[in-house]
C-alpha positions as CSV (number, residue, x, y, z in Angstrom):
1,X,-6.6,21.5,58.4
2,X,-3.0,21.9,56.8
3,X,-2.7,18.2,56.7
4,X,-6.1,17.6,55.0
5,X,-5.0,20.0,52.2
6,X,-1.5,18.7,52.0
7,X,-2.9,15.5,51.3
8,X,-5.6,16.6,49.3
9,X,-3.0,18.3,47.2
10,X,-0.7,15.2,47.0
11,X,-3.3,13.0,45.7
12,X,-4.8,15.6,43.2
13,X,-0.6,15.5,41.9
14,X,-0.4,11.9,41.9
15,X,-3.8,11.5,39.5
16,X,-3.0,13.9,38.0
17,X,0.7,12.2,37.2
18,X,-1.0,8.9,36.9
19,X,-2.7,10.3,33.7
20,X,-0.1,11.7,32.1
21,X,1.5,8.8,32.8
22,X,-1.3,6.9,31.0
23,X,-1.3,9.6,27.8
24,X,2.6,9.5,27.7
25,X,2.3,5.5,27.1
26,X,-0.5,5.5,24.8
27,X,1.2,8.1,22.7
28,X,4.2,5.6,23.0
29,X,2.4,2.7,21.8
30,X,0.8,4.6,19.0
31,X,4.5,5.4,17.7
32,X,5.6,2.0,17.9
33,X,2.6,0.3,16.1
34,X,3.4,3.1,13.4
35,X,7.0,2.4,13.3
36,X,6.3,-1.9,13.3
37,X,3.9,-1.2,10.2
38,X,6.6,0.9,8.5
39,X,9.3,-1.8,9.1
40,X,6.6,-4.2,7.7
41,X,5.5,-2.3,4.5
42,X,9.6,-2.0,4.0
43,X,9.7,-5.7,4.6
44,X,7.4,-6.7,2.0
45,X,8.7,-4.1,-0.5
46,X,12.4,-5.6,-0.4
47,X,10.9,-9.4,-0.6
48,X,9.0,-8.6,-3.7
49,X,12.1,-6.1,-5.1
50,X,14.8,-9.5,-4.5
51,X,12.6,-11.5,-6.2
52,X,11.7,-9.4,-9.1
53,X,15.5,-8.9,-9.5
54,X,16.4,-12.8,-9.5
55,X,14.1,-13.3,-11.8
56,X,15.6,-10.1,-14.1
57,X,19.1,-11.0,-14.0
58,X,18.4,-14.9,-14.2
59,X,16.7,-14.0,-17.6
60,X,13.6,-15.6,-16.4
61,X,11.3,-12.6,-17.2
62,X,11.1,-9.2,-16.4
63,X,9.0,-5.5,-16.8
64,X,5.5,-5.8,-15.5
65,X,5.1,-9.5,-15.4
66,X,8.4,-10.0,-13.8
67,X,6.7,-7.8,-10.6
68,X,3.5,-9.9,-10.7
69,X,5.5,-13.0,-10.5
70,X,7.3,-11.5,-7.7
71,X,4.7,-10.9,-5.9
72,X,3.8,-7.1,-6.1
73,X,0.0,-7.8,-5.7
74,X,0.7,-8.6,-2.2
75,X,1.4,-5.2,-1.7
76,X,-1.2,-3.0,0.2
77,X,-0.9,0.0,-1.2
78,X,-0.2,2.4,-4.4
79,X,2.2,3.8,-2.0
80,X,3.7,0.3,-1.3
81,X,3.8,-0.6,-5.1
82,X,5.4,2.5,-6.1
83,X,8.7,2.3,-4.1
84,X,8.3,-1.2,-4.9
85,X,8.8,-0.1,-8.6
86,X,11.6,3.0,-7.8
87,X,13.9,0.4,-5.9
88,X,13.4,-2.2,-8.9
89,X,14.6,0.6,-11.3
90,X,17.5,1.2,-9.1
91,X,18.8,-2.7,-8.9
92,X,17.9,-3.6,-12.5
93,X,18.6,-0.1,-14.4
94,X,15.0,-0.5,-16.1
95,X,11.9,1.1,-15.2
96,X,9.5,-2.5,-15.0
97,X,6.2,-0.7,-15.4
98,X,8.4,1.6,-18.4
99,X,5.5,0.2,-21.5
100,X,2.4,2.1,-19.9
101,X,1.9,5.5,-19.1
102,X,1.4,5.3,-15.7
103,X,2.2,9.3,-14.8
104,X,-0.3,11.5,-13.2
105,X,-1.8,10.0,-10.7
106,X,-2.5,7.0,-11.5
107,X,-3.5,4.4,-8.9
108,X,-1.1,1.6,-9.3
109,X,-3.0,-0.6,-6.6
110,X,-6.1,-0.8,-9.4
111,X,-3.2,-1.0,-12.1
112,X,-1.7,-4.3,-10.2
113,X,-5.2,-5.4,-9.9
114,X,-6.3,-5.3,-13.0
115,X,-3.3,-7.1,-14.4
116,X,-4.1,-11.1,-15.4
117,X,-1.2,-13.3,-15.5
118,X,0.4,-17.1,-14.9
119,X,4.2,-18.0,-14.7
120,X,4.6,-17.3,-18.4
121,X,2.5,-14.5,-19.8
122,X,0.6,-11.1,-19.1
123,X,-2.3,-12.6,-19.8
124,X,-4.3,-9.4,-20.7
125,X,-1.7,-7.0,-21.6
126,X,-3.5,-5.2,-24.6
127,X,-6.6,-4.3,-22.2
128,X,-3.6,-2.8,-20.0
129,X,-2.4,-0.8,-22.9
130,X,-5.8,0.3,-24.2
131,X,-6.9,1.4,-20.5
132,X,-3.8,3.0,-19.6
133,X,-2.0,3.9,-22.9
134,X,1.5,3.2,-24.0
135,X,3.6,5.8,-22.7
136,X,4.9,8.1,-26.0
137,X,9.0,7.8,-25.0
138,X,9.4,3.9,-24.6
């Protein structure tokens, strides 16, 4: 009878470590695809950032149209966009996004968007400034 329950008890242990075996690694995995899409979000942040900083101090353009030809629409989120922006200001001394009033909440995601451009122009830049105003210090 001893035995029985000894290995009764020893198997109820070792399902019982299996499991939190199994919650441990799940938990685990969870972390890491977390951490990979952070590295990833950083990734595409810095690619659009060196690009949009070329293209500053090569003269080639700069401010809002100088992000959408570096690529800032290919950023997934308002989150994304606005480190994006932050690190851009840091590099190149000037805020790119510095003509509207883009304070408060606003959702830069729809702002990025709604912005229509080629290689040379903002091609609907007064329909920016009328929807989001012209910020009052620039």
């Amino acid at each position: 009878m001893e035995i029985a329950l000894t290995i009764v008890g020893g198997l109820i242990l070792l399902v019982l470590t299996y499991f939190v075996g199994v919650r441990r690694g799940k938990r685990y995995r969870e972390e890491d695809r977390v951490a990979a899409a952070e590295h990833d979000a950083d990734h595409r942040i810095d690619r659009v950032v060196q690009r949009y900083v070329l293209l500053v101090r090569t003269n080639q353009t700069g401010a809002l149209h100088g992000l959408l030809v570096a690529g800032v629409k290919n950023l997934r989120s308002s989150d994304e966009i606005r480190l994006a922006r932050e690190r851009a200001t840091a590099q190149t001394g000037n805020d790119p996004l510095r003509e509207y009033s883009l304070d408060g909440g606003v959702n830069l995601k729809e702002f990025v968007e709604a912005c229509d451009f080629d290689n040379v122009s903002l091609k609907n830049d007064r329909d920016l400034l009328a929807r989001y105003g012209k910020r009052r210090d620039a």
